[in-house]
N, C-alpha and C positions, 0 to 999 in steps of 0.2 A: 504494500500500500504506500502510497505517496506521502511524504512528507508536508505537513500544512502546516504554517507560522502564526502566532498573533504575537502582534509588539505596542505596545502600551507602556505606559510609563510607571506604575508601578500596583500596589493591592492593596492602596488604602479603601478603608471606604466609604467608597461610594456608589452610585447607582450605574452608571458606565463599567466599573470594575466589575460589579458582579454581573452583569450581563457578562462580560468578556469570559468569566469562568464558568458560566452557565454555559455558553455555548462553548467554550471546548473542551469542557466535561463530556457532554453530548457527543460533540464529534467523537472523539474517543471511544465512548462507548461502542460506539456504529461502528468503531476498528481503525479508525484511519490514525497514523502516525502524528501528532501532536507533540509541538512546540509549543511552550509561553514564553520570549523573550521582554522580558521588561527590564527599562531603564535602573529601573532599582524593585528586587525581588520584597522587598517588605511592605506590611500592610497584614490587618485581620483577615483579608479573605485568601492569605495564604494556605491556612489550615484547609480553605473547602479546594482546592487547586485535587483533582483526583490523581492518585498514584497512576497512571496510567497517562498522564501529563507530563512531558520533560519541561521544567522549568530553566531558564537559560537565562540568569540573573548576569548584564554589563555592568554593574556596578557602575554606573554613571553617575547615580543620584540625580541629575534633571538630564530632562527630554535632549535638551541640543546637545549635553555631552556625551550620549549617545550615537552620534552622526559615524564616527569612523568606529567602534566597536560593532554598530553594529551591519555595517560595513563587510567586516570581515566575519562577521557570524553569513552573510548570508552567499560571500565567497566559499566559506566552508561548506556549508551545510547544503547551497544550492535548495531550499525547499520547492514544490513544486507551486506553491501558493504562500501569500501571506496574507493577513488582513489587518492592517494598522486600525487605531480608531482615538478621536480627538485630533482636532485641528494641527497642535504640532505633533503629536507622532505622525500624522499623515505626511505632512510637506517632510518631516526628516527620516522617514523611509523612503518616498519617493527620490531623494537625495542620494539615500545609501545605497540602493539599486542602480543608480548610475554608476558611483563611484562604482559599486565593484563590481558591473557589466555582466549580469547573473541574467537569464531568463523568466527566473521566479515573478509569478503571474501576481500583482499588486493590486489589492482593493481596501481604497478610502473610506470608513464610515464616519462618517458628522454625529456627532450624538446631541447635540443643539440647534438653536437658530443659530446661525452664522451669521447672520448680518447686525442681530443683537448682543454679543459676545464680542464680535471687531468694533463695534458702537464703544464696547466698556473697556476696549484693548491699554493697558499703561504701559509704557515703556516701547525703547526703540523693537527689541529683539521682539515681541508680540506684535509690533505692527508690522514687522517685517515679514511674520509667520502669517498674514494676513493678504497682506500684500502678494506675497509668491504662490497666494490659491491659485487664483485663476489660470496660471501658466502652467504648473504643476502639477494641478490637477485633471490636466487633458491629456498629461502621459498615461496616468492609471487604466489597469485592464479593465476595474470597474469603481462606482460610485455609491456608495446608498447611500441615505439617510433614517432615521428610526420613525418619519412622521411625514403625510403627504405636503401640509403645510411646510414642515422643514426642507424637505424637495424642492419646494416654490422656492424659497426661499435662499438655498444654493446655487440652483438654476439663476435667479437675476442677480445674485452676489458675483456669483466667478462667471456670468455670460456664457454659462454649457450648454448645450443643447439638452433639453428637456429629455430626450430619450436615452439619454447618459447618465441619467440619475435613477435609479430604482428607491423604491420603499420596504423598509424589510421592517417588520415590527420586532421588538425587544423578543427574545427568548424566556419563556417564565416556565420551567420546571414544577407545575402544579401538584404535583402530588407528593414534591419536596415542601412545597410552602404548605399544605395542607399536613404533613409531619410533624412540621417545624410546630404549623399552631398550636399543635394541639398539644405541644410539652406544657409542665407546670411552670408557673410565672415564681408566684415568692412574690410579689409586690403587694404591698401591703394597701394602695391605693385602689388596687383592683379587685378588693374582694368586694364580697356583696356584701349592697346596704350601704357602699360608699358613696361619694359623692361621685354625678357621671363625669366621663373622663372626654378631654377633648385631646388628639393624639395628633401630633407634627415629626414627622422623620424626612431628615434631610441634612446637609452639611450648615454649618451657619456661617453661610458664605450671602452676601446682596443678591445674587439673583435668588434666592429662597425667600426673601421679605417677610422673616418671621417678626417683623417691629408691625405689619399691619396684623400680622395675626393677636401680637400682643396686645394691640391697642385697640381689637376686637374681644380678644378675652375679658381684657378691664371693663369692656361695656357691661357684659354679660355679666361679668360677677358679682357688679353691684346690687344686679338683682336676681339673682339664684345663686345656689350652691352649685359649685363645675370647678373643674380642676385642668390644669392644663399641660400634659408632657410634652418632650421638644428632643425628641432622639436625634443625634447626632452629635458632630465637633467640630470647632473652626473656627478661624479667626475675628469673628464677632464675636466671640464671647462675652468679653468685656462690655461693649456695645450694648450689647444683647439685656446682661445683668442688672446696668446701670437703667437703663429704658424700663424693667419691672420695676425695679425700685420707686423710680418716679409717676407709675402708673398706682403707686400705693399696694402693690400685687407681694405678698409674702412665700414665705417657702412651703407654707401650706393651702397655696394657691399655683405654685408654676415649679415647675421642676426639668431640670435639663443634667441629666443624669450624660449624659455623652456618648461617643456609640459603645449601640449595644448589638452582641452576635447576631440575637433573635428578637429581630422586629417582628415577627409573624405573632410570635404570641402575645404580641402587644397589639398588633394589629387585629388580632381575633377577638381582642377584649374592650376594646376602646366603646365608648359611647358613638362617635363622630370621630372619622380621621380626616383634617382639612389640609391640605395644598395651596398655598399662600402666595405661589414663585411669582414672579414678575416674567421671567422666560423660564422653558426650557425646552426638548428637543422631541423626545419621550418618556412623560416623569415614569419612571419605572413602579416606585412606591406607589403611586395610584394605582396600576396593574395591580398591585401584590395586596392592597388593601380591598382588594374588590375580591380577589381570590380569598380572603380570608372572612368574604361577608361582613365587611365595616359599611356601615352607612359613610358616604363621601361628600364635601362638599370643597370645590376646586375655584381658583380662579381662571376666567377664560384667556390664560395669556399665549404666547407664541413660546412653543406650539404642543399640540397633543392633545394635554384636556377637551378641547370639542371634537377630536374625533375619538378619544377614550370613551367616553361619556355622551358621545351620539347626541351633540347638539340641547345635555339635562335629560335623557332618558335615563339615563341609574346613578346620577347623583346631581347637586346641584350647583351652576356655573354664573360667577359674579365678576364685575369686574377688579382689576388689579388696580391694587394701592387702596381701598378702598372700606376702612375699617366697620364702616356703617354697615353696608352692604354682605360684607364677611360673615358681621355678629349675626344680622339678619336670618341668613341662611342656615348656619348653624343651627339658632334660637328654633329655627322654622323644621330643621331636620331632627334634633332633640323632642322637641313636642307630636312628632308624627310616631303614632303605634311602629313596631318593627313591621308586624305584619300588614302594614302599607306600604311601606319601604318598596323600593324594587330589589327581586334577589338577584341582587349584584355578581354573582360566583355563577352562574350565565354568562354573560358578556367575561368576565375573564377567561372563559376557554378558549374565545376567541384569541389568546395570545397563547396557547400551548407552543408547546417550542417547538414539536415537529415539523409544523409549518418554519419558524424560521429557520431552523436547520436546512430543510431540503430546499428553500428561498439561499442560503448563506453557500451551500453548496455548487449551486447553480452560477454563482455570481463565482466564485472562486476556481470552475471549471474543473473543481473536482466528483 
């Protein structure tokens, strides 16, 4: 069997990351030869990487200093495909495939809006990685993205021809998340008889806009009992802590415990799990809270959420930035019986990973 690559920068996490090992878990499975080469092998979702995965750590520690290791990894190795995914690992594989004159068949996946991500670009070397899309990305054998809208939206960014871009939806291994829920929690907030829980998983990074969620829980609390958790880690912390405080919100009102292995069992538990972001590509967590049968309510931003969520057919879509609007929905999905809810665990088969596998296969020509 042929040799197939993914190169990514490393397994922290996040929602791109574990897609990445969802799907070459998968592959694997199915027999074919897998590689993970990352720019730096550390992060939580090392442990889910299956033994049946060569990992192939450059020790780079960032993406650009990656360029000539991995270079020569794919002089060596010759694999018969790779698939990069993020903006710069894309442009600096396409790079390293030159430099080392290999025929290894290259496909770019965008895991965002692009055109909102080059908007928030700082520094030269990121507008540079921006810059050299459109050129770069006309070498690659192929294109996806994780969202029709994010399609559009590559297409008038780098000027490709629309039929150069495919759509591949996230890969969700549903009977892993369906496992996962159904372990014991141990959190003391979740048991019954508590107060209901409003649930946010994501990095605490600006495009996540956990300040309008916050500033939607403070509506809400002054007049019910609701608690608010905020799974993840990142450089708003601080931000983040300081913004509770000033909403008058205590530690027995918001909790940001940081990441955690098993979101699923939190997701199975929650009252409400809300999606705050300002962008993203395809929030993956939405997928996976829908698989675990959480009531949802999302903001409609670029991109995903309205084709997740088919326009507020299984949960409900507000706009971004919007704290009124947020609480609202919440408020509005909190007071609806369960069994009015739409059952959401429906619409997530629609992202089994079989389909993306044999969609990820096809593009990669194996």
């Amino acid at each position: 069997m042929s040799r197939i690559a993914f190169f990514f920068p490393s397994l922290n996490g996040g929602g791109a990351e574990r897609v990445m090992v969802t799907l070459a878990n998968a592959l694997a499975d199915r027999g074919h030869a897998i590689d993970l080469v990352l720019a730096s092998a550390h992060g939580p979702f090392r442990k889910d990487v299956s033994p049946q995965v060569r990992v192939i750590d450059l020790q780079a520690g960032r993406v650009i200093k990656s360029l000539l290791p991995l270079a020569r990894y794919l002089r060596r190795e010759s694999p018969v495909a790779m698939l990069a995914a993020q903006t710069h690992a894309n442009v600096v594989t396409l790079v390293a495939r030159r430099l080392a004159r290999v025929a290894t068949r290259v496909v770019v996946s965008e895991r965002s809006t692009i055109s909102v991500a080059c908007s928030r670009a700082r520094g030269a070397a990121a507008w540079l990685n921006y810059a050299l899309v459109p050129s770069l990305y006309r070498t690659a054998d192929g294109i996806c993205t994780v969202s029709r809208a994010a399609s559009k939206d590559l297409v008038r960014f780098a000027g490709l021809p629309a039929a150069r871009v495919s759509t591949i939806y996230n890969p969700f291994d549903l009977d892993r998340i369906t496992r996962l829920a159904d372990e014991p929690l141990g959190d003391p907030w979740l048991e019954p008889g508590k107060p209901p829980i409003v649930l946010a998983v994501g990095r605490l990074a600006e495009e996540k806009d956990f300040p309008t969620l916050i500033r939607a829980f403070a509506r809400l609390r002054s007049k019910r009992p609701l608690r608010l958790l905020i799974l993840g880690e990142g450089a708003l912390r601080p931000m983040l802590e300081e913004l509770i405080a000033r909403c008058k919100l205590t530690a027995d009102d918001v909790r940001m415990p940081g990441f955690v292995q098993n979101p699923f069992a939190y997701l199975a538990r929650c009252s409400v799990f809300v999606l705050s972001s300002r962008w993203e590509g395809l929030p993956g967590v939405l997928i996976e809270a829908l698989a675990c049968g959480a009531p949802v309510v999302s903001t409609d931003c670029p991109s995903g959420p309205h084709e997740i969520l088919e326009g507020g057919r299984w949960g409900s879509l507000v706009a971004v930035g919007d704290p009124d609007a947020l609480a609202g929905a919440i408020a509005a999905t909190l007071d609806t019986p369960r069994d009015r809810l739409p059952d959401v665990r429906r619409r997530a088969q629609d992202f089994e990973q079989e389909r993306a596998v044999a969609a990820y296969l096809k593009l990669l020509g194996c």
